[in-house]
C-alpha positions as CSV (number, residue, x, y, z in Angstrom):
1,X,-33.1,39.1,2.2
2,X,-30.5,36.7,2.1
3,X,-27.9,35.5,5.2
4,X,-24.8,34.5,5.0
5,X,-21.6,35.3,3.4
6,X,-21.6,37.1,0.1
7,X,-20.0,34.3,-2.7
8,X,-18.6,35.6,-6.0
9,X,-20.7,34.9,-8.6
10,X,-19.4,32.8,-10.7
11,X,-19.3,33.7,-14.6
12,X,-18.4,31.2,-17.3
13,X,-16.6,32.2,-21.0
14,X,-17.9,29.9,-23.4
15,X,-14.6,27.9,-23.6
16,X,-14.6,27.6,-19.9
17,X,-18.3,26.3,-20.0
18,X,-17.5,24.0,-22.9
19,X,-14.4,22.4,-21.2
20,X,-16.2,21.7,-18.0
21,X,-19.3,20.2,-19.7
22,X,-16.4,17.9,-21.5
23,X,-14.8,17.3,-17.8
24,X,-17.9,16.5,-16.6
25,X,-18.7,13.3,-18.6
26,X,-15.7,11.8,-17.9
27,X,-15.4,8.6,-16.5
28,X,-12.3,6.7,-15.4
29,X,-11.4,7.0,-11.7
30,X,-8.9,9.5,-12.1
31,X,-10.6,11.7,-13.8
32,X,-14.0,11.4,-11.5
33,X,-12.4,13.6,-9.1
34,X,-12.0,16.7,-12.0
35,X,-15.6,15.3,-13.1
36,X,-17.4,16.3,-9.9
37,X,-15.6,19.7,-9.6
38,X,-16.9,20.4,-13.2
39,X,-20.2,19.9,-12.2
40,X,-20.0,21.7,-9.1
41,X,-18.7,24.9,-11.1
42,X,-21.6,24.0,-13.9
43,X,-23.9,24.3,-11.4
44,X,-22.6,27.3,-9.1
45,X,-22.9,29.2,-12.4
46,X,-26.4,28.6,-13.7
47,X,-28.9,31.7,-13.5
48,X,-31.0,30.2,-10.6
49,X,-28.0,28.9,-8.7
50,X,-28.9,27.3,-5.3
51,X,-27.5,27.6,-2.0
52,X,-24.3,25.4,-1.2
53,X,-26.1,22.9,1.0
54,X,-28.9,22.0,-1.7
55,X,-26.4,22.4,-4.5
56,X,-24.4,20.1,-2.7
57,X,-26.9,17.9,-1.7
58,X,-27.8,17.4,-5.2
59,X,-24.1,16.9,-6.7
60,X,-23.7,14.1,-3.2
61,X,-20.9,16.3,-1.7
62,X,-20.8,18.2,1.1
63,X,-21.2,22.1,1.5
64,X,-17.7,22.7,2.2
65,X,-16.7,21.1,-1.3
66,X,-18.8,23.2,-2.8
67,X,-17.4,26.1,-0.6
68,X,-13.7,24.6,-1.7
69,X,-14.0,24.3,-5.0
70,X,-16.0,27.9,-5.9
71,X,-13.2,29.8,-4.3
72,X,-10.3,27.8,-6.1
73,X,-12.5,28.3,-9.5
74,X,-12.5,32.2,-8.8
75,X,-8.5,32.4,-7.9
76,X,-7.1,30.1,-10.7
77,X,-10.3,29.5,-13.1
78,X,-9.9,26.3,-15.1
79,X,-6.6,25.4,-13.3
80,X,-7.8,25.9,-10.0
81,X,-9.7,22.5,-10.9
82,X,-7.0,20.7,-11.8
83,X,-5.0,18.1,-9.4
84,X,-2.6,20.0,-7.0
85,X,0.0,18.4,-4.9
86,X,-1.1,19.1,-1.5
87,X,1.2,22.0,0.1
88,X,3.9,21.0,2.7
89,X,4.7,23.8,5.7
């Protein structure tokens, strides 16, 4: 049985799948940033999806990213990906 917090699984359209696959080859430092969270999401929704920390180990960012950038993908899809300014109180 598994432990642990349940996680939303995640659930790709075929135009979300196709525009993270394109967001994931990109290259320019700008851009990396939106590059790994496309993989991360990629990878969060394959069949056989592994647990954050070997997911993350495998992508070279830590299990909270993962953890980040799933539950932004699940509020805000696509957009939740994108650069935000960061919030002020």
């Amino acid at each position: 049985m598994r432990k642990g917090r349940p996680v939303t699984p995640i659930v790709l359209t075929r135009e979300e799948r196709r525009e993270l696959r394109r967001w994931s080859k990109r290259q320019d430092p700008v851009s990396h940033r939106v590059a790994v969270r496309a993989r991360i999401v990629l990878a969060l929704a394959e069949p056989a999806s592994t647990a954050g920390n070997v997911l993350a180990a495998r992508i070279h960012v830590s299990p909270q990213t993962v953890s980040l950038w799933r539950r932004r993908f699940v509020a805000d899809r696509l957009s939740g990906l994108q650069h935000r300014r960061a919030r002020r109180a």
